[in-house]
C-alpha positions as CSV (number, residue, x, y, z in Angstrom):
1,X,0.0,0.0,0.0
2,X,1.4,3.6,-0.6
3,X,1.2,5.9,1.8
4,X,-0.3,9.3,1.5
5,X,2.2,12.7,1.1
6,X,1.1,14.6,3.9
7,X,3.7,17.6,4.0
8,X,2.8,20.5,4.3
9,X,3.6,23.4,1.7
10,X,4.4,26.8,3.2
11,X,4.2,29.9,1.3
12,X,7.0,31.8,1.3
13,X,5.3,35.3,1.2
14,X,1.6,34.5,3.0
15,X,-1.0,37.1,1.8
16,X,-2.3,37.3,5.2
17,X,0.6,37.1,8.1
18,X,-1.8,37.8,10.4
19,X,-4.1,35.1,9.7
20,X,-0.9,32.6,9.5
21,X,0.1,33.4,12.6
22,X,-2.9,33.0,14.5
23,X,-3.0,29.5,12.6
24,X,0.1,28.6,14.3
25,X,-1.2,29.4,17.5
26,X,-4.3,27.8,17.0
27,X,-4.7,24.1,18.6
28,X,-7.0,23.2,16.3
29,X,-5.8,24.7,13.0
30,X,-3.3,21.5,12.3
31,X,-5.9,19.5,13.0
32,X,-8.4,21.2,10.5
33,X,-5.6,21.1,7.4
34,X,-4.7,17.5,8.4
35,X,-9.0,16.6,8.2
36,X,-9.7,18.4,5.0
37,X,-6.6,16.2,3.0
38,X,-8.1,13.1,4.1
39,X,-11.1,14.3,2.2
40,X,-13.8,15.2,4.9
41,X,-16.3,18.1,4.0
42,X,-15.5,21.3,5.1
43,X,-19.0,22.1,6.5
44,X,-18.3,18.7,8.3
45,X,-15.2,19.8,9.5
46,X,-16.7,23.4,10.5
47,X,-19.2,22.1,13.1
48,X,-17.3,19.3,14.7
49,X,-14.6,22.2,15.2
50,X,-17.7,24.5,16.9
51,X,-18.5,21.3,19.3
52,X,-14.8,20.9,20.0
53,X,-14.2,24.5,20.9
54,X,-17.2,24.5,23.1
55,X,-16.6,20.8,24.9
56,X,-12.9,21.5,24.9
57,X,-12.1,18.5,23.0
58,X,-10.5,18.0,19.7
59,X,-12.0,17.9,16.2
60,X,-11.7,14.1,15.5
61,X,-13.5,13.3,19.1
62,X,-16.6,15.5,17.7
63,X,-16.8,13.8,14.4
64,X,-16.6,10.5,15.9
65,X,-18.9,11.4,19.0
66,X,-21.3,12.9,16.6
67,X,-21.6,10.1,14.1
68,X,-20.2,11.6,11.2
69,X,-18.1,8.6,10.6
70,X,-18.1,5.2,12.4
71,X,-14.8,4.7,13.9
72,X,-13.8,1.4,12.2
73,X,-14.2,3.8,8.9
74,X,-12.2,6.9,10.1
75,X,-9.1,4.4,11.3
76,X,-9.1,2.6,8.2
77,X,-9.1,6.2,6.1
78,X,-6.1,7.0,8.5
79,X,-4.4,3.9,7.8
80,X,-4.6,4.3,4.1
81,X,-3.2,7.6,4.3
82,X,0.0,6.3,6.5
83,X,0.3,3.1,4.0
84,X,-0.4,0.8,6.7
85,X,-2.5,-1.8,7.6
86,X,-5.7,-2.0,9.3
87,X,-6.4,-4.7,12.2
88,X,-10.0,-4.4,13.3
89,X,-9.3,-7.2,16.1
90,X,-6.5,-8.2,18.2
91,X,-5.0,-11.5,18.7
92,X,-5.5,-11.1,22.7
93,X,-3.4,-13.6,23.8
94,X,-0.4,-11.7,22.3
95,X,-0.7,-8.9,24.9
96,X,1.3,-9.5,28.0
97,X,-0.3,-8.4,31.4
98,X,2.1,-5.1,32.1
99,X,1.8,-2.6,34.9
100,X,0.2,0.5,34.1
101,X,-1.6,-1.6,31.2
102,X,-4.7,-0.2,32.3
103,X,-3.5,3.5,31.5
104,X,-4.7,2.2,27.9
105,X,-8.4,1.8,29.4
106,X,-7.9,5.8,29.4
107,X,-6.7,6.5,27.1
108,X,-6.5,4.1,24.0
109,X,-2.7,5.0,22.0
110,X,-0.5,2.0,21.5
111,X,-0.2,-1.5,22.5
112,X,2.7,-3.8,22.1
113,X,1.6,-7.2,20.8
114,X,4.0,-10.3,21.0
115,X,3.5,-13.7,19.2
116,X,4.8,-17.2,20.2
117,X,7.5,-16.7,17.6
118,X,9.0,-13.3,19.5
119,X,7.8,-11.2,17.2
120,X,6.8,-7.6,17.9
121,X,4.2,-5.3,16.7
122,X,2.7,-2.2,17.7
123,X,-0.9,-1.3,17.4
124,X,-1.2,2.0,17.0
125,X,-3.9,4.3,17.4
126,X,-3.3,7.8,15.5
127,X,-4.5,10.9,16.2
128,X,-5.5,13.4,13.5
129,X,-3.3,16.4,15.0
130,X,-0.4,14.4,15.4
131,X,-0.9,12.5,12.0
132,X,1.5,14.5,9.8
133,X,4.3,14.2,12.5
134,X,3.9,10.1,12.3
135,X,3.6,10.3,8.4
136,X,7.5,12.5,8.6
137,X,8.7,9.7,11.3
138,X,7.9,6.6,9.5
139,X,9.3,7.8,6.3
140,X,12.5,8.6,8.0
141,X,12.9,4.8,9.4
142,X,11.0,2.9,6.5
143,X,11.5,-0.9,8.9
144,X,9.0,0.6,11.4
145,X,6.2,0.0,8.5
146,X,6.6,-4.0,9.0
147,X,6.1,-3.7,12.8
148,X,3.4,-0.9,12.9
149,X,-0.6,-1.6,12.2
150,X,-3.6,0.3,12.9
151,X,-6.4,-0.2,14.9
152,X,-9.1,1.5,16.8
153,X,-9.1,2.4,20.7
154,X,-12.1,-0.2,21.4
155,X,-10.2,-2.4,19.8
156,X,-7.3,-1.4,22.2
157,X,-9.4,-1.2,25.2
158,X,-11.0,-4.7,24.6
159,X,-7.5,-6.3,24.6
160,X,-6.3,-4.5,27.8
161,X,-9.3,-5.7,29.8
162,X,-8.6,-9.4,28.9
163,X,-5.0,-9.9,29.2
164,X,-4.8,-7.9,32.9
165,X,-8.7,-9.4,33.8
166,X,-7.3,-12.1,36.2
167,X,-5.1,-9.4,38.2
168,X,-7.9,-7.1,38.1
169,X,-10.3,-9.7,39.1
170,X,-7.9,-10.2,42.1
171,X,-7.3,-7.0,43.3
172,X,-11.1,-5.8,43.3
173,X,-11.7,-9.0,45.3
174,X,-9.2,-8.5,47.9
175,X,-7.8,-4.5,47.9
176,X,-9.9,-3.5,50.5
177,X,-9.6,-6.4,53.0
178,X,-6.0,-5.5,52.9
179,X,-6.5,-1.9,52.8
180,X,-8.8,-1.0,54.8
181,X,-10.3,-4.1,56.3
182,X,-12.6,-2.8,59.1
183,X,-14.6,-1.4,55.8
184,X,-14.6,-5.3,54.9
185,X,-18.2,-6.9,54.8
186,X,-15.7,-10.0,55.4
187,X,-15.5,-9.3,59.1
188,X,-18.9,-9.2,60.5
189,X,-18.4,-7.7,63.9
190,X,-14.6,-6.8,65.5
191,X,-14.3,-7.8,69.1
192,X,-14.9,-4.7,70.7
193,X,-18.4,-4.5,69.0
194,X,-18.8,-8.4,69.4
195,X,-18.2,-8.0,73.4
196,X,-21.0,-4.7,73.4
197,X,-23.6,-6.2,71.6
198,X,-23.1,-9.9,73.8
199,X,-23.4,-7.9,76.8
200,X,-26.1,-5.5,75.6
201,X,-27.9,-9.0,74.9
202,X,-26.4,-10.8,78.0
203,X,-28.2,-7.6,80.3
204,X,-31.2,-7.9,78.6
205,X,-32.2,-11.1,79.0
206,X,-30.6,-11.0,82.6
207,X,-33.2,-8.3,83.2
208,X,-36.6,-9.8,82.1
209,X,-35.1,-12.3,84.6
210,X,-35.0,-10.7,87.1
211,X,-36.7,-7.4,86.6
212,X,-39.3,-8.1,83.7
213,X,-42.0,-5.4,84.6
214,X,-39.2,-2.7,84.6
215,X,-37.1,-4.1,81.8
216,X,-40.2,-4.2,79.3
217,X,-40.8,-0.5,80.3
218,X,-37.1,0.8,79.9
219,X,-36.7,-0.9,77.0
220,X,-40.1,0.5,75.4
221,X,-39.0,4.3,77.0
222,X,-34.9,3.3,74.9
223,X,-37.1,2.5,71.4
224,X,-40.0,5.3,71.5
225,X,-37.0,8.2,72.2
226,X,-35.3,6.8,69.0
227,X,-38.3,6.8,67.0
228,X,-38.7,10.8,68.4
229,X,-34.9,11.5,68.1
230,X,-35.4,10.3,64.2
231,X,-38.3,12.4,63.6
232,X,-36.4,15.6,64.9
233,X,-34.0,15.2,62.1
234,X,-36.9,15.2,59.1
235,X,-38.7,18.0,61.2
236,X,-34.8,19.9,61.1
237,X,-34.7,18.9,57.4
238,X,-37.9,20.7,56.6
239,X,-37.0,24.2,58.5
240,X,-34.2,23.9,56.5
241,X,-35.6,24.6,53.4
242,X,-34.6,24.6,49.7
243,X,-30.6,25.9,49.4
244,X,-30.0,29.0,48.7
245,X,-29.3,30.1,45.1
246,X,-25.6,30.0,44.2
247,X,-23.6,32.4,42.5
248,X,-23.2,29.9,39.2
249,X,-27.0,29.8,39.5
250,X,-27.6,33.2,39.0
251,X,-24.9,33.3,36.2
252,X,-25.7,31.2,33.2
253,X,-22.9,32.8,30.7
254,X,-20.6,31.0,33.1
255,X,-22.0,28.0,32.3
256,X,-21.9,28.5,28.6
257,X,-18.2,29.6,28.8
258,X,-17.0,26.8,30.8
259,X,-16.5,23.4,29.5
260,X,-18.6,20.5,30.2
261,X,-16.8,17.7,32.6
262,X,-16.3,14.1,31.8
263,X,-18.8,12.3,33.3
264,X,-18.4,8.1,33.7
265,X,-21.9,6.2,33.8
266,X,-21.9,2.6,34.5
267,X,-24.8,0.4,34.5
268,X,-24.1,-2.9,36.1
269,X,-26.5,-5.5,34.5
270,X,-27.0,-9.3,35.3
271,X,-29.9,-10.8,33.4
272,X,-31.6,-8.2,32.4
273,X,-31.5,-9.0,28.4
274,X,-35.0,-7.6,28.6
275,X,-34.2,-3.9,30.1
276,X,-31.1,-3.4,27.3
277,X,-33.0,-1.8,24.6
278,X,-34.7,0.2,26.9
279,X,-31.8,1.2,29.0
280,X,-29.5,1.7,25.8
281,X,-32.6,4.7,24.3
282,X,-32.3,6.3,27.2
283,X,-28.7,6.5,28.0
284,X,-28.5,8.0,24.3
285,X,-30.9,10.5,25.3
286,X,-29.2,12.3,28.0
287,X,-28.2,15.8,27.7
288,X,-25.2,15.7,27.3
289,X,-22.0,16.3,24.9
290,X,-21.2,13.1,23.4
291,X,-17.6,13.1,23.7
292,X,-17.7,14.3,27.3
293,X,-19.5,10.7,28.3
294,X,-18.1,7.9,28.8
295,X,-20.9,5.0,29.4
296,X,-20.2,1.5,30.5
297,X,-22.3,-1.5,30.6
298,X,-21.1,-4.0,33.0
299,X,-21.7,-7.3,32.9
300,X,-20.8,-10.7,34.1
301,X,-18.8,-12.7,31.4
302,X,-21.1,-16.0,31.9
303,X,-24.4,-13.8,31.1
304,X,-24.0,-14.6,27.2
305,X,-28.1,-13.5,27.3
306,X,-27.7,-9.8,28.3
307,X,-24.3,-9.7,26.4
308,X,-25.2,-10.8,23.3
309,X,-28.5,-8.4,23.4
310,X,-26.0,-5.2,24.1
311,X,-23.6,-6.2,21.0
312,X,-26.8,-6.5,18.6
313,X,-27.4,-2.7,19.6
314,X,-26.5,0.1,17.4
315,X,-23.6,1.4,20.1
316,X,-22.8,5.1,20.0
317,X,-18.5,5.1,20.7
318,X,-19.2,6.5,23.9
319,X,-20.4,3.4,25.3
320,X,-18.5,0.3,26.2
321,X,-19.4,-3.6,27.1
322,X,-17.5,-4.4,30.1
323,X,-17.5,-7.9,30.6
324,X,-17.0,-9.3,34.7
325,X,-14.5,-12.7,35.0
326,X,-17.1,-14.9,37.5
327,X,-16.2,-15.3,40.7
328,X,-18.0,-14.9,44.1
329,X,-19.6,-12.3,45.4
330,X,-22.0,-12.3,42.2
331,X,-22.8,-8.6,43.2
332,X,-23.2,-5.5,41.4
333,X,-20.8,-3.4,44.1
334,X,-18.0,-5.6,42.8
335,X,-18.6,-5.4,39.2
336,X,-18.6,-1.6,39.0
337,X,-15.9,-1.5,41.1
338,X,-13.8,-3.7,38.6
339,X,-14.7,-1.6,35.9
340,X,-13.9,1.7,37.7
341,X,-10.3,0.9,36.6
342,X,-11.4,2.4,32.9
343,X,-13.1,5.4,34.0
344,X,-12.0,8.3,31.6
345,X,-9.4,11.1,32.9
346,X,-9.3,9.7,36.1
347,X,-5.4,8.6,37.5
348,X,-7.1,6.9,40.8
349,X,-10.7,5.3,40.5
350,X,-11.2,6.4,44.3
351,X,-10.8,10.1,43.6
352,X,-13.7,12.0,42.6
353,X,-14.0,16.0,42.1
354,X,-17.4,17.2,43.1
355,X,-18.9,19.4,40.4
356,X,-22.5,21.3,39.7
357,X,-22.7,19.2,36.7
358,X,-25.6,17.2,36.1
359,X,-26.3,15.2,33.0
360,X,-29.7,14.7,32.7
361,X,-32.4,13.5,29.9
362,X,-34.1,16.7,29.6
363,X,-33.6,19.9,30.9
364,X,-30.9,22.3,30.6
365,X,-27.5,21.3,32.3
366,X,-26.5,22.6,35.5
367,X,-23.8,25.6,35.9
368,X,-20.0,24.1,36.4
369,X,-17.8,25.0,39.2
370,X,-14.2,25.5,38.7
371,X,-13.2,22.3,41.0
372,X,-12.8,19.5,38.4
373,X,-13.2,18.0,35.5
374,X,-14.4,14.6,36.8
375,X,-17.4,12.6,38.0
376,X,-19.1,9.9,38.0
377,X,-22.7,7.8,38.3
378,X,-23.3,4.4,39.2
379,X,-26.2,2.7,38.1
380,X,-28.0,-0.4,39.2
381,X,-31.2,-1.6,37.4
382,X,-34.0,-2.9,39.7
C-alpha cells in the first residue's frame, strides 16, 4: 500500500501574516488542514470544530462522537493515508499483562503485541493532529512499517481488559480487606463491638429475669425516644428549606463559557436482556455532549443472554461492554468496582472531584464549578 504525502507546503510570502500566525497558535488549525486532505467536508469539519471548541475536546473526538463517521471507517481512512495496515481485532493472547496496562483503558494510543514466535508489533492508534508528524517519522525509518498496524481504541481497550482481567479480578476482590479491612463486609463484627452487643444481649435477657416489669418499660422508654430522636431530624430537614441560590445559578454565561466535565456512567446489568434496549434509548438520550460521556455496561462474562443483546445494539463510541470474570460475590458493588479501573481522565478510580454538573435526559445542564473536571454515576437496574 502507498502511503499518502502529507507535507505540508508553506508559502514563502503569505498574503495574510496575520491570519498565519494566528493558525500557528491555533490548537486546532493543524488539526483542520490535516482533516480536509483526508477528504472530509469542510461544512463537516466546520461544526465538529464548533463542538470541539465549546466541549474542549478535539476535532476528531466530535466527528466521531457525533456520528459523522463510524470509527472502524475513520481508522481505516487513516491507515490508508499512513500506507499501513488496518487490524480491526487483536489476537489477545499476544498482549502481556504489564503494569500500568490499564492507562490504555484511558486512554487508548498504542499496545505492544508479541506472538509465540518473539515477534513484535505495535498497534497503534493515530490521532489526526499528530498525524502529519507520524507520516515525517515513519518515512525517515522505513523498517518501522513492518512492525506498525492500525487499529481503533475499542479495539485497544477490549485487549487491555482481557489480558490484565485475572489481576484485576484479584485485586477488586481483595484491595480493601488488605487496605482497609474494618470497611470489609468480610468481618462481620470486630471484638470490641462483638463484646457490646453480647453484653447489651447478656443484660437484657438477665433483666426480664429478674426485673421483667421494669425491663419491658425501659426498653419500650430506649425504642420510643429513638423513633422521636429520628423524627427531629426530618422536622430539622424541613426548617431547612430549599438551598440558597448559588452564584453559578444566578450566572448562566458561566455555564456557557466553561467546558462540560467528563462524566463516567456505568450500568451494572445481570440478566436483564430484557431492560437493554430500553436502557441503551435512554442513555443515548441524556443531555449531554457526546464526547464528554463515557458510558459502561457492565456485565458478568457467563451472562452470554444480556451480552449478546448489548452487541446487537446500534452502540454510540461513547459506550463500552465491560465484561466481569465470575467469581464470588456475584454482586453488582464488585462489578462496578472492577470496571472503575477504565473510567475516563481519572489517575485513581477512588478520587472523585465534586462538580454542579448534572447530566440529565431533559432539561438544561446545570452551571460548572471550577473544581474539576471529573465525575461519575453508578447505576444499578431494579
Amino acid at each position: 500500500m502507498k502511503a499518502s504525502n502529507l507535507s505540508v507546503t508553506m508559502r514563502t510570502r503569505p498574503k495574510n501574516p496575520g491570519a498565519l500566525a494566528r493558525a500557528e497558535t491555533d490548537p486546532l488549525a493543524s488539526e483542520r488542514r490535516t482533516l480536509k486532505r483526508l477528504g472530509f467536508e469542510d461544512a463537516t469539519i466546520c461544526a465538529a470544530e464548533t463542538a470541539a471548541r465549546h466541549n474542549a475536546t478535539t476535532i476528531e473526538q466530535e466527528l466521531l462522537a457525533n456520528g459523522a463517521v463510524s470509527p472502524e471507517a475513520y481508522y481505516r481512512r487513516l491507515a490508508f493515508y499512513l500506507g499501513l495496515p488496518f487490524v480491526p481485532k487483536l489476537d489477545v493472547t499476544c498482549v502481556i499483562d504489564r503494569p500500568r496496562l490499564d492507562r490504555l483503558l484511558v486512554t487508548a494510543s498504542g499496545l505492544r503485541l508479541e506472538d509465540r514466535d518473539g515477534n513484535t508489533t505495535f498497534a497503534v492508534v493515530p490521532r489526526a493532529a499528530g498525524l502529519a508528524e507520524l507520516h515525517r517519522r515513519l518515512a525517515r525509518r522505513p523498517a518501522l512499517r513492518r512492525a506498525v498496524v492500525i487499529t481503533t481504541p475499542s479495539t485497544i481497550r477490549h485487549a487491555v481488559w482481557h489480558a490484565g482481567a485475572r489481576r484485576r479480578l484479584i485485586t477488586t476482590i481483595h484491595r480493601l480487606m488488605a487496605w482497609e479491612p474494618r470497611f470489609s463486609a468480610r468481618i462481620v463484627f470486630w471484638g470490641k463491638q462483638g463484646f457490646l452487643l453480647g453484653g447489651g444481649v447478656a443484660s437484657f435477657f438477665s433483666g426480664l429475669a429478674l426485673f421483667p416489669a421494669e425491663t419491658l418499660l425501659a426498653t419500650h422508654i430506649l425504642f420510643t425516644a429513638l423513633y422521636f430522636l429520628t423524627l427531629l431530624v426530618r422536622l430539622a430537614a424541613l426548617r431547612m428549606g430549599p438551598p440558597a441560590p448559588t452564584r453559578a445559578d444566578a450566572d448562566d454565561r458561566t455555564a456557557d463559557e466553561t467546558p462540560p466535565p467528563v462524566y463516567t456512567v456505568m450500568v451494572a446489568l445481570y440478566h436483564e436482556a430484557n431492560m437493554v434496549p430500553q436502557l441503551v434509548s435512554h442513555l443515548k438520550k441524556l443531555n449531554w455532549p457526546a464526547s464528554k460521556l463515557d458510558i459502561k455496561l457492565v456485565c458478568e462474562a457467563d451472562d452470554h443472554e444480556t451480552i449478546a443483546t448489548i452487541e446487537t445494539e446500534c452502540l454510540p463510541p461513547q459506550f463500552e461492554l465491560v465484561t466481569v470474570p465470575p467469581a464470588a460475590p456475584r454482586t453488582k458493588p464488585k462489578a462496578l468496582d472492577y470496571a472503575l479501573s477504565g473510567a475516563r481522565e481519572n489517575s485513581s478510580p477512588f478520587t472523585t472531584r465534586k462538580t454542579d454538573h448534572t447530566p440529565t435526559s431533559c432539561g438544561k445542564p446545570g452551571s460548572p464549578s471550577k473544581t474539576g473536571p471529573q465525575h461519575w454515576l453508578a447505576c444499578r437496574r431494579r
